[in-house]
ChimeraX commands (.cxc) that place a marker at each C-alpha (Angstrom):
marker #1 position 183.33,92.94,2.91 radius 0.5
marker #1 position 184.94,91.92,5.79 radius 0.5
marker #1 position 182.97,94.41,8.21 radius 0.5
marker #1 position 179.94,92.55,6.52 radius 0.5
marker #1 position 180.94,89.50,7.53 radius 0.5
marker #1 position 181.78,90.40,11.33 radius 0.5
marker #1 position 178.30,92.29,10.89 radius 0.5
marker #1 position 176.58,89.18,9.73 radius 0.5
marker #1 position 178.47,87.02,12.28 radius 0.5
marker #1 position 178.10,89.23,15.44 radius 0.5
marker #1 position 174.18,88.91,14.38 radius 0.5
marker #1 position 174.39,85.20,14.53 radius 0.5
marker #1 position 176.57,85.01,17.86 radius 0.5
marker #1 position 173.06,87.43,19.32 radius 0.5
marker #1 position 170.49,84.80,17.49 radius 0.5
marker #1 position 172.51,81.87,19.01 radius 0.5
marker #1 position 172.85,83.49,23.03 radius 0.5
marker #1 position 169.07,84.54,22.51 radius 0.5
marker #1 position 168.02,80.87,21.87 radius 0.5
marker #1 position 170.58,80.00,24.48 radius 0.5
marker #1 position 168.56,81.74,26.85 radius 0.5
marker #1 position 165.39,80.89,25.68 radius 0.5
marker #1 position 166.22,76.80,25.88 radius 0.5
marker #1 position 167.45,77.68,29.61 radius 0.5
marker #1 position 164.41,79.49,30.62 radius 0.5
marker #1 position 162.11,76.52,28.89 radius 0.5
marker #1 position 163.86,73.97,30.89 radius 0.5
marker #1 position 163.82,76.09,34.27 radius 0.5
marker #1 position 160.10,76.35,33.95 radius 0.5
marker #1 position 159.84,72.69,33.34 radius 0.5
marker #1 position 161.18,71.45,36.45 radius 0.5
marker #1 position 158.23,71.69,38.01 radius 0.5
marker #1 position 155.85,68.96,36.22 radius 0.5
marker #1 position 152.47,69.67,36.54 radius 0.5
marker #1 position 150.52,66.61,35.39 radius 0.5
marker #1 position 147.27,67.27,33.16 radius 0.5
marker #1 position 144.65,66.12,34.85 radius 0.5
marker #1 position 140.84,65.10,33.11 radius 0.5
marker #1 position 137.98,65.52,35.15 radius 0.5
marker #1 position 134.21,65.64,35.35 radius 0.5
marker #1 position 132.59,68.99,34.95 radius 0.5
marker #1 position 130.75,68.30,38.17 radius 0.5
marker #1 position 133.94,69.34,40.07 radius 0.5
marker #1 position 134.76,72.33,38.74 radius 0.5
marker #1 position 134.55,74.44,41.54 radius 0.5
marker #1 position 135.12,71.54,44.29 radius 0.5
marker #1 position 138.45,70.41,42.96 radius 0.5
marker #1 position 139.57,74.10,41.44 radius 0.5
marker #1 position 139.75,74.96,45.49 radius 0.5
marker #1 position 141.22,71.54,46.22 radius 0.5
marker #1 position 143.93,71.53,43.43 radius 0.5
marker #1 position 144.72,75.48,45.27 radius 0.5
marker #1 position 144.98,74.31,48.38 radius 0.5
marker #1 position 147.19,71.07,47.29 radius 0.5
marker #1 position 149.47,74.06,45.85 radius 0.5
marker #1 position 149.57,76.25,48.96 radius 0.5
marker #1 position 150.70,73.27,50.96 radius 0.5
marker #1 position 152.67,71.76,48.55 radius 0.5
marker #1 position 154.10,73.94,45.73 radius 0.5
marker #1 position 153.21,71.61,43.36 radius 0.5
marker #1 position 150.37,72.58,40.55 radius 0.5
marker #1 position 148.43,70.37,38.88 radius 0.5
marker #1 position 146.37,71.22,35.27 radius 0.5
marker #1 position 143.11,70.84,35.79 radius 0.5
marker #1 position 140.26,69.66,32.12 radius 0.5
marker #1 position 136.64,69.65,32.57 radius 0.5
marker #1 position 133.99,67.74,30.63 radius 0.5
marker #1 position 132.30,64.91,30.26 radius 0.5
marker #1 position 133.22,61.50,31.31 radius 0.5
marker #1 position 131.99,59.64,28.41 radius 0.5
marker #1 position 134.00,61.78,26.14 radius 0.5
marker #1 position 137.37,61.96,28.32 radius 0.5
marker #1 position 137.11,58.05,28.22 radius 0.5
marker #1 position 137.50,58.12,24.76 radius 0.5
marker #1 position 140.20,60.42,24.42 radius 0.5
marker #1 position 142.30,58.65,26.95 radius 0.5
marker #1 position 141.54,55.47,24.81 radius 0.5
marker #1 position 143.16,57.13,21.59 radius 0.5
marker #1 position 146.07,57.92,23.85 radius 0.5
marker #1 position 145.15,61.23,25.20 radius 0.5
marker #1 position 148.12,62.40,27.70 radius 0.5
marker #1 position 146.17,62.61,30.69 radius 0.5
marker #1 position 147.94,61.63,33.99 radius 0.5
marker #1 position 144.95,61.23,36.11 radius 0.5
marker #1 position 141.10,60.51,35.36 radius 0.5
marker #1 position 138.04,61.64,38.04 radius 0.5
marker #1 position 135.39,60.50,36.20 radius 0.5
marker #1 position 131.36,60.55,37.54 radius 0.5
marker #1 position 130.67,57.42,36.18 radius 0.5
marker #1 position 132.83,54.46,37.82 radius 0.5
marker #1 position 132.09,52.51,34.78 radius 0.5
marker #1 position 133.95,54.04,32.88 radius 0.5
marker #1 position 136.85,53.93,34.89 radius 0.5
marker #1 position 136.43,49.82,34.97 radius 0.5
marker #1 position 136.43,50.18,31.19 radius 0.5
marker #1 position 140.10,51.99,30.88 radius 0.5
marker #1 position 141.04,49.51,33.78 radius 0.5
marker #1 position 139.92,46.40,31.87 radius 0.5
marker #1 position 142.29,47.82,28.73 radius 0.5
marker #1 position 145.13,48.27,30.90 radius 0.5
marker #1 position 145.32,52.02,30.51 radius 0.5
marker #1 position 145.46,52.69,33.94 radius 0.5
marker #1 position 147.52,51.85,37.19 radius 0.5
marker #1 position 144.64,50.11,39.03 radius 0.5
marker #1 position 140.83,50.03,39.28 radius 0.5
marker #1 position 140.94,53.41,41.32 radius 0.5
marker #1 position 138.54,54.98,43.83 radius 0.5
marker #1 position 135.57,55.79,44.98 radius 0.5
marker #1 position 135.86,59.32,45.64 radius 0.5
marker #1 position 132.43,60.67,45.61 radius 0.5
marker #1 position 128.43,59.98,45.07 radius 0.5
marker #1 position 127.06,62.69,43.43 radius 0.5
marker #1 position 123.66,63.98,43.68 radius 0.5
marker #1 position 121.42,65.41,41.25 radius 0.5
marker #1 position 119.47,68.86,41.68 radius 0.5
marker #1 position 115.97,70.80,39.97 radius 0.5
marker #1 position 117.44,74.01,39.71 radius 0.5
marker #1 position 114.96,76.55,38.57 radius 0.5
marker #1 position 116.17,80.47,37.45 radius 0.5
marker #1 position 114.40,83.56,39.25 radius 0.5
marker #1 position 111.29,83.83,37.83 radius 0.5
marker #1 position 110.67,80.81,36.65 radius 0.5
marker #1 position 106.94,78.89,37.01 radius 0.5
marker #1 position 108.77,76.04,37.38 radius 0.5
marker #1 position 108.58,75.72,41.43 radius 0.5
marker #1 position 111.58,74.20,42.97 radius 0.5
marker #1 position 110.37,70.78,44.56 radius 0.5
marker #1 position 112.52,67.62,44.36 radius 0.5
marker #1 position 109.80,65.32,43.39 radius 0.5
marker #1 position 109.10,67.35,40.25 radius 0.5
marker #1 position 105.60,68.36,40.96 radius 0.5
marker #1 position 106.50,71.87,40.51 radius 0.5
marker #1 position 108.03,70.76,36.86 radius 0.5
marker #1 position 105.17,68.96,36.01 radius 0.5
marker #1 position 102.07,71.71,36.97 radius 0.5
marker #1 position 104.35,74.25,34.72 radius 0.5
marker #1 position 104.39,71.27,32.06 radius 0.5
marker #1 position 100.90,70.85,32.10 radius 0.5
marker #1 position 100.26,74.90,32.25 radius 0.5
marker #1 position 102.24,75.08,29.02 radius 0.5
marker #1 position 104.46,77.16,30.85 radius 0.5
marker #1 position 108.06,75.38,30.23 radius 0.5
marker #1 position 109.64,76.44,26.88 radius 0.5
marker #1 position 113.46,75.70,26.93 radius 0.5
marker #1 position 114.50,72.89,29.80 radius 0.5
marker #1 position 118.10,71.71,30.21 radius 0.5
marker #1 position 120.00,68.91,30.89 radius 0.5
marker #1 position 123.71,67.57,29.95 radius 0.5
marker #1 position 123.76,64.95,26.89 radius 0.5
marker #1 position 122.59,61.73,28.48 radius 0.5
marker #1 position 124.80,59.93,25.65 radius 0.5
marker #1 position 128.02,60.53,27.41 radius 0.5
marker #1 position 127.25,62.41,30.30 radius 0.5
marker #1 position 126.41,60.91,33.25 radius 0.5
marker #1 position 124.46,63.23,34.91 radius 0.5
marker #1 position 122.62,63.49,31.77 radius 0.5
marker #1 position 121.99,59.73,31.87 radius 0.5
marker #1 position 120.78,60.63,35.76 radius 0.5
marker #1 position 118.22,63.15,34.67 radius 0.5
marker #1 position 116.65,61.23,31.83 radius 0.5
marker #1 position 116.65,58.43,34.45 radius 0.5
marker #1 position 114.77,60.65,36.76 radius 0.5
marker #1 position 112.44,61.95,34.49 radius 0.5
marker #1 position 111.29,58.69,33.00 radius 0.5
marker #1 position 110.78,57.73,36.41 radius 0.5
marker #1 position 108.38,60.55,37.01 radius 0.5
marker #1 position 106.53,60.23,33.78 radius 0.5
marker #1 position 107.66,63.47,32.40 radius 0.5
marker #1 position 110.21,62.12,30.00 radius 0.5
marker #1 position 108.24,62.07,26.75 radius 0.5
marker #1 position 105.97,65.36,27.35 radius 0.5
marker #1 position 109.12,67.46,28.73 radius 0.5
marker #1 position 111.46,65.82,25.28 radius 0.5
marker #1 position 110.03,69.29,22.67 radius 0.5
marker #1 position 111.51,71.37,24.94 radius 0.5
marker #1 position 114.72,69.81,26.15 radius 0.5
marker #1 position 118.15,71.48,25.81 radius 0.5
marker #1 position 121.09,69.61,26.09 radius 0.5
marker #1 position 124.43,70.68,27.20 radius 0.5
marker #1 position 127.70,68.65,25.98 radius 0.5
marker #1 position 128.62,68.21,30.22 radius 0.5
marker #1 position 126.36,68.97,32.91 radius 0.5
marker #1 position 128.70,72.31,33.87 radius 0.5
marker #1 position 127.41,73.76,30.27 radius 0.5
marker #1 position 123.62,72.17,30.96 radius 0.5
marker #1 position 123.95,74.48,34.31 radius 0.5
marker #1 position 124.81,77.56,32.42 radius 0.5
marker #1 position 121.99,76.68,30.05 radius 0.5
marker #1 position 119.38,75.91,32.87 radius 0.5
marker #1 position 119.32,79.68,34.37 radius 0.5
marker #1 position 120.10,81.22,31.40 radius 0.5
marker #1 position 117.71,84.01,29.65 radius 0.5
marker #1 position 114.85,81.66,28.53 radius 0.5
marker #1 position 115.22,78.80,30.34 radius 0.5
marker #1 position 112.88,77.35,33.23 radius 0.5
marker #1 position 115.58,75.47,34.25 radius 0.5
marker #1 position 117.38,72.10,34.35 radius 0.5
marker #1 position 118.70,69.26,36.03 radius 0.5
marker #1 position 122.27,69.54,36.65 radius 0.5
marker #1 position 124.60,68.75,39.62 radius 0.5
marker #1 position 123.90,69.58,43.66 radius 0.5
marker #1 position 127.51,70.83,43.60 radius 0.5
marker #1 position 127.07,72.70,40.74 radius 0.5
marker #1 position 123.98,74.26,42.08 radius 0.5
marker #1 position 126.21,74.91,45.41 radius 0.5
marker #1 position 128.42,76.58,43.25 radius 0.5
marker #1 position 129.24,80.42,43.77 radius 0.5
marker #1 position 128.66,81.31,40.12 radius 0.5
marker #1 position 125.39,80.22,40.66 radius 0.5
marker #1 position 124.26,82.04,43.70 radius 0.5
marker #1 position 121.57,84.59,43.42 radius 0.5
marker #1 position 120.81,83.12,40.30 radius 0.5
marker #1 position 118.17,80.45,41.12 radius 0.5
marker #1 position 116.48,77.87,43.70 radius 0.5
marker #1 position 117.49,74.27,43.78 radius 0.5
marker #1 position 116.40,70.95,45.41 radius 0.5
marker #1 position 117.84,67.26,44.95 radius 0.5
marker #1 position 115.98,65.08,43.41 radius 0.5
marker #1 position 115.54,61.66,45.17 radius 0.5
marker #1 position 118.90,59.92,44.66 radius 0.5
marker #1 position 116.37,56.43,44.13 radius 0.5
marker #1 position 114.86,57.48,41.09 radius 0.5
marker #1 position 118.10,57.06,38.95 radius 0.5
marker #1 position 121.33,54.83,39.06 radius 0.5
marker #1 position 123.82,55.92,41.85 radius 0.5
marker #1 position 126.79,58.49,39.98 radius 0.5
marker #1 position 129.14,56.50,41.96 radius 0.5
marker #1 position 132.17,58.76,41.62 radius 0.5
marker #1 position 135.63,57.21,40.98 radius 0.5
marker #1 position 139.34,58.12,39.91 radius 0.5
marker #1 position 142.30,56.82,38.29 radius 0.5
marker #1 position 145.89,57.24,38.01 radius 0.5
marker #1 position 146.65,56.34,33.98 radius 0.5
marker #1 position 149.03,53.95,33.01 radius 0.5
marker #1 position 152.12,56.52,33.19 radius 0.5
marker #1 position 151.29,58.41,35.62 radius 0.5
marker #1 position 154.03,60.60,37.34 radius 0.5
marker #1 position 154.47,60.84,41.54 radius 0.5
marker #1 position 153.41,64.27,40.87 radius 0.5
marker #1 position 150.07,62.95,40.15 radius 0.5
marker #1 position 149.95,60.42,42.62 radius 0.5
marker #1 position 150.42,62.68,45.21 radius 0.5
marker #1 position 147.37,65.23,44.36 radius 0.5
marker #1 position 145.42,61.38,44.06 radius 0.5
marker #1 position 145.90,61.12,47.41 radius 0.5
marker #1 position 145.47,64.96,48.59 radius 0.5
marker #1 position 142.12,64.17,46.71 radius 0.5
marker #1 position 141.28,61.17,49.26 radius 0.5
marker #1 position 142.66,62.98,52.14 radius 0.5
marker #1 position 140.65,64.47,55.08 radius 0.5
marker #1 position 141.29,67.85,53.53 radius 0.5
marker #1 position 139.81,67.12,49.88 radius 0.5
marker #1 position 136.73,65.37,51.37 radius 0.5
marker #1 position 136.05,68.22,53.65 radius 0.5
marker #1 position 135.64,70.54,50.48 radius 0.5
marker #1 position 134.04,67.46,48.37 radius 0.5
marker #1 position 131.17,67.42,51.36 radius 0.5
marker #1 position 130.91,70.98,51.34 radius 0.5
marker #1 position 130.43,71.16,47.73 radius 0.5
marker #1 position 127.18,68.61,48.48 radius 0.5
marker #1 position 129.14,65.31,47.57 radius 0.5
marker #1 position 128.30,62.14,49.56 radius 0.5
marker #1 position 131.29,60.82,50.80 radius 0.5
marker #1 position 132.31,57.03,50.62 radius 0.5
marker #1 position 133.31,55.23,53.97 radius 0.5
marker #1 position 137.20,55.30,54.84 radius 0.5
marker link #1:1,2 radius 0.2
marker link #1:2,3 radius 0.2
marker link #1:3,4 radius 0.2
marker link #1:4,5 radius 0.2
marker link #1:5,6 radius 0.2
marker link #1:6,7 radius 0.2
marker link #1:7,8 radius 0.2
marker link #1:8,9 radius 0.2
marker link #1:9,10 radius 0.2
marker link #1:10,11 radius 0.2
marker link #1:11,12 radius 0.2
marker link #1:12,13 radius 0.2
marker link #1:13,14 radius 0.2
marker link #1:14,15 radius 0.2
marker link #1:15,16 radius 0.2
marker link #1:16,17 radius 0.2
marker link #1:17,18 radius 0.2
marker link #1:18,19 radius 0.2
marker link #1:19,20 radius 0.2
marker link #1:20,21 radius 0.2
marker link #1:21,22 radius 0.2
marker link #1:22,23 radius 0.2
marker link #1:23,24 radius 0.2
marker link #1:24,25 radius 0.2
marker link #1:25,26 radius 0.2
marker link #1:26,27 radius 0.2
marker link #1:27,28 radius 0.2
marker link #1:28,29 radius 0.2
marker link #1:29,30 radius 0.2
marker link #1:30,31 radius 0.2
marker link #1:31,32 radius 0.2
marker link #1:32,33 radius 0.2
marker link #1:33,34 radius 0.2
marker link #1:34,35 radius 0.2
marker link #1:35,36 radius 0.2
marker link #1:36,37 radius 0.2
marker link #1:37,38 radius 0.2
marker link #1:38,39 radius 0.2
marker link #1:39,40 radius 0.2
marker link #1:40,41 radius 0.2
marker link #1:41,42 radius 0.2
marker link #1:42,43 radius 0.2
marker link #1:43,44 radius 0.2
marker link #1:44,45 radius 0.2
marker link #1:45,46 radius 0.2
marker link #1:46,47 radius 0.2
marker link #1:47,48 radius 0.2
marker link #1:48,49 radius 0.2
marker link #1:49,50 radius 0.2
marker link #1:50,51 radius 0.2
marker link #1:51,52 radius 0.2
marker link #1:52,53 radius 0.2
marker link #1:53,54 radius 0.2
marker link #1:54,55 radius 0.2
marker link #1:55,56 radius 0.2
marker link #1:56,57 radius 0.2
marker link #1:57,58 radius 0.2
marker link #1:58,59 radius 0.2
marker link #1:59,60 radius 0.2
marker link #1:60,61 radius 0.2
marker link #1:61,62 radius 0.2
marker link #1:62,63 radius 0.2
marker link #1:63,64 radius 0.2
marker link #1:64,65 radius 0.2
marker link #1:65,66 radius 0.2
marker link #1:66,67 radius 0.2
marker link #1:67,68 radius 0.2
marker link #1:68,69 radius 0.2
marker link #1:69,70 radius 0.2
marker link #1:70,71 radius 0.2
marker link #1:71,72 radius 0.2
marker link #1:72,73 radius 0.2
marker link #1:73,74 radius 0.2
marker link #1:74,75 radius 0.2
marker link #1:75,76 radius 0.2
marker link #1:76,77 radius 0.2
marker link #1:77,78 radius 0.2
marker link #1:78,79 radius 0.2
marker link #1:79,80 radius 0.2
marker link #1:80,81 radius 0.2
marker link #1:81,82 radius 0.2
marker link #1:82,83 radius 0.2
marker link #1:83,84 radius 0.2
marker link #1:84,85 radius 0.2
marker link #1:85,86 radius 0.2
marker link #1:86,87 radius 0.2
marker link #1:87,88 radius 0.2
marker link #1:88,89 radius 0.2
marker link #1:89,90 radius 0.2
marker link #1:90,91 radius 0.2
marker link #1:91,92 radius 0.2
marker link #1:92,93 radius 0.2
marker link #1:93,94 radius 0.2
marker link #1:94,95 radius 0.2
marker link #1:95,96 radius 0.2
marker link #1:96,97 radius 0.2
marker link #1:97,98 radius 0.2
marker link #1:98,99 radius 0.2
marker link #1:99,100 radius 0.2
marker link #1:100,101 radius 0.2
marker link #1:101,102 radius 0.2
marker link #1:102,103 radius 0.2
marker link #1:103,104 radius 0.2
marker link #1:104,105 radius 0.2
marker link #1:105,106 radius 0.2
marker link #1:106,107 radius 0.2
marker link #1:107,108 radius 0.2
marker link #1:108,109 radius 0.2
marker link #1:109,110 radius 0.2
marker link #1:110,111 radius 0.2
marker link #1:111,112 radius 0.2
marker link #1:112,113 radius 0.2
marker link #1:113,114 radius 0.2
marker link #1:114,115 radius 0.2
marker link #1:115,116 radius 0.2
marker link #1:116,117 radius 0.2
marker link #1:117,118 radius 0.2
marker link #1:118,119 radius 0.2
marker link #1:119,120 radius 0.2
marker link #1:120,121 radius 0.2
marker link #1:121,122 radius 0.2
marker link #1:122,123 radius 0.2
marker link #1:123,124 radius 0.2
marker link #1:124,125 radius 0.2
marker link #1:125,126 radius 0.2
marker link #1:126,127 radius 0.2
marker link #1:127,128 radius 0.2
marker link #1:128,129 radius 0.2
marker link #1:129,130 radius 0.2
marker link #1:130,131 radius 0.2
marker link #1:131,132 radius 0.2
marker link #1:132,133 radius 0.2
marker link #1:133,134 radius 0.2
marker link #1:134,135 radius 0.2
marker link #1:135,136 radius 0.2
marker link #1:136,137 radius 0.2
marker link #1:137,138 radius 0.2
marker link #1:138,139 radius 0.2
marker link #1:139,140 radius 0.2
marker link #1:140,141 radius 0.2
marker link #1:141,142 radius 0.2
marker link #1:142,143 radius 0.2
marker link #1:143,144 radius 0.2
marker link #1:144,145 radius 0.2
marker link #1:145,146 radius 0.2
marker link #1:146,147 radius 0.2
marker link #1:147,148 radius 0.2
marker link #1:148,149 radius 0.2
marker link #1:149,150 radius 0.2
marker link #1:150,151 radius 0.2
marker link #1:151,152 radius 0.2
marker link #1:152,153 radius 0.2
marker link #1:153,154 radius 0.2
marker link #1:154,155 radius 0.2
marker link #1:155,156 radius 0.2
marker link #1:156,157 radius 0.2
marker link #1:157,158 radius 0.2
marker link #1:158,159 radius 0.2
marker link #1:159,160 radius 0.2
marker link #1:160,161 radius 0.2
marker link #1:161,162 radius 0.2
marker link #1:162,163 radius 0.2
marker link #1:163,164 radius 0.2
marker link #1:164,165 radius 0.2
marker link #1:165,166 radius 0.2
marker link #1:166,167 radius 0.2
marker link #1:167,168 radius 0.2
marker link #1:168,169 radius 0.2
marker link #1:169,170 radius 0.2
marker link #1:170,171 radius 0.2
marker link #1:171,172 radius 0.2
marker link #1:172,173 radius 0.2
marker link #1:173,174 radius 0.2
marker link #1:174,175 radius 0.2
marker link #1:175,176 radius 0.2
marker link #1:176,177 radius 0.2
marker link #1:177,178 radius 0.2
marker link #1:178,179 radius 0.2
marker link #1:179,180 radius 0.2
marker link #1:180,181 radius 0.2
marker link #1:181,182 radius 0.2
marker link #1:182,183 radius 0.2
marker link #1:183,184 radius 0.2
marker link #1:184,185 radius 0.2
marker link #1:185,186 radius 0.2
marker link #1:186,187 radius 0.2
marker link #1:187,188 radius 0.2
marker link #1:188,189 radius 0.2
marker link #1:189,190 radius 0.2
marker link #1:190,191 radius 0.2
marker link #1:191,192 radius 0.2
marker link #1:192,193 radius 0.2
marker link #1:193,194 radius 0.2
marker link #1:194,195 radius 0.2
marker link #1:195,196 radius 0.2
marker link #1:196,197 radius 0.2
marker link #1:197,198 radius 0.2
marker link #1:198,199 radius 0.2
marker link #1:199,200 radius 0.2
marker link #1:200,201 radius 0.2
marker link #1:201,202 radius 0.2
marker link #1:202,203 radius 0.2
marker link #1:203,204 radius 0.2
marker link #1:204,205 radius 0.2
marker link #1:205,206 radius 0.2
marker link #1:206,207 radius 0.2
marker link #1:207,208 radius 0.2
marker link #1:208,209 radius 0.2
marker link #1:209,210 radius 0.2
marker link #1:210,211 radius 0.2
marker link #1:211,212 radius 0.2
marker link #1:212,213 radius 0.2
marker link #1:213,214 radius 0.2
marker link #1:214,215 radius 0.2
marker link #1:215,216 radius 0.2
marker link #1:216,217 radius 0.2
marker link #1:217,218 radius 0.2
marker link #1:218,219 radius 0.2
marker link #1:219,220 radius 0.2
marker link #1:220,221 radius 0.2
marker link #1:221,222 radius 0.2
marker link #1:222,223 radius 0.2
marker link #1:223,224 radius 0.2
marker link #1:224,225 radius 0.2
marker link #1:225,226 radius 0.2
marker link #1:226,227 radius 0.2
marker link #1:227,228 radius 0.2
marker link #1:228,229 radius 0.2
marker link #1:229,230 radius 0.2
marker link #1:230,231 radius 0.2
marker link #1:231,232 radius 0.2
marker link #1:232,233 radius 0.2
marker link #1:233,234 radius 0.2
marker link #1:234,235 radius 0.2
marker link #1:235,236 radius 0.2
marker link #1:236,237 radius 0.2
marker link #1:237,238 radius 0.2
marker link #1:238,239 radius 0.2
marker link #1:239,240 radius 0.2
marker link #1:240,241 radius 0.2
marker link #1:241,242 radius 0.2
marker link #1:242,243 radius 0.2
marker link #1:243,244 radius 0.2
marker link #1:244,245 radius 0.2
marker link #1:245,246 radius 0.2
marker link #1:246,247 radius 0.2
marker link #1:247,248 radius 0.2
marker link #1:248,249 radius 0.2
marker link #1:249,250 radius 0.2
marker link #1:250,251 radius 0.2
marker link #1:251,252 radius 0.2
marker link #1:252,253 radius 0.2
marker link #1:253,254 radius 0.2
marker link #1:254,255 radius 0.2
marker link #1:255,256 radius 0.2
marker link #1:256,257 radius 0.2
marker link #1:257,258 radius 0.2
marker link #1:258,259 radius 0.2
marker link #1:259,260 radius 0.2
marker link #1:260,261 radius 0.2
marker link #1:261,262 radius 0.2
marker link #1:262,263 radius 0.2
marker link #1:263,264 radius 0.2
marker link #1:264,265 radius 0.2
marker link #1:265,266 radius 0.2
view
């Protein structure tokens, strides 16, 4: 009995250095706080190589969410733990603002631009004024066309803007596809199928997307400007405050330019 018990007590001593070990290791790799940051799917690639580049010269990560603006809005108003909020609608950052969820009213960081983007192949030619959309219409020659969910996307909200404004709203609605964010609409446009979309210009500048299709920007007057803004939230860390300004800073606009963003002045 008494070898038992050493038995049964040397086991426990082992259980209680292993989770010893385990709590040490959990707090090392905490130190560095990494702040979850939302953002719109538009910047996917444009703030993946800025939040890299913040690390190189920095050391200090950030976690990067994509989707849709409408729907990040919402989550951050039923107390999602975001630290930071880039959202392509600036409305919806004067909404969070106006419920004291955030630190300020934010800033303009970007205008975005929306793009035709047609697959290869497609009889849909690539022309920003949408002629090319609307001879393939009228050729019954456009089956599946996407665009992201103009409900709580705001480049969705762009393109049904855009389309209404060149009459091809109602006849092009049978064949719409929509995308939850415009980054999935994008995917959806040159998919197998598909004769294309309207999506993001820095989507379609996007290296996933070369080889895969043509693109042209549609006339930024025939829809409401995607004024571009971000937000630290209400308990935000430094951490955070510091890749808000790396976004801001001559580095993260030269790579927000690149990417086909207009750039506000200062």
């Amino acid at each position: 009995m008494p070898s038992i018990l050493r038995l049964r007590r040397s086991a426990l001593a082992a259980i209680v250095c292993a989770l010893a070990v385990l709590w040490v290791s959990l707090a090392a790799a905490g130190v560095r706080d990494d702040p979850l940051i939302a953002a719109a799917s538009d910047l996917r690639f444009a703030l993946e190589e800025i939040a890299a580049r913040f690390e190189r010269e920095t050391g200090q990560g950030v976690r990067l969410t994509f989707g849709s603006s409408g729907s990040f809005a919402r989550q951050i108003e039923q107390g999602a733990g975001f630290e930071m909020f880039l959202s392509a609608d600036e409305e919806l950052v004067f909404r969070l603002a106006d419920k004291g969820l955030t630190k300020d009213r934010g800033a303009l960081y970007a205008i975005g631009r929306l793009a035709l983007v047609v697959p290869a192949g497609s009889p849909v030619s690539p022309s920003g004024d949408l002629t090319g959309l609307r001879a393939a219409l009228a050729a019954h020659r456009v089956k599946r066309f996407a665009i992201a969910n103009p409900e709580h996307a705001p480049y969705g909200r762009a393109a049904e803007e855009a389309l209404r404004h060149a009459g091809l709203w109602e006849p092009l609605r049978p064949h719409l596809v929509f995308g939850e964010n415009v980054s999935q609409a994008a995917q959806f446009a040159v998919a197998d199928g598909s004769q294309g979309g309207l999506i993001a210009g820095s989507l379609a500048l996007a290296p996933s997307m070369q080889g895969r299709g043509r693109f042209a920007l549609v006339p930024a007057s025939w829809h409401r400007p995607l004024r571009q803004r971000m937000v630290l939230l209400r308990d935000a860390t430094p951490a955070a405050g510091r890749f808000h300004a790396y976004v801001l800073s001559d580095a993260g606009r030269e790579i927000m330019k690149r990417y086909g963003f207009e750039l506000p002045a200062g």
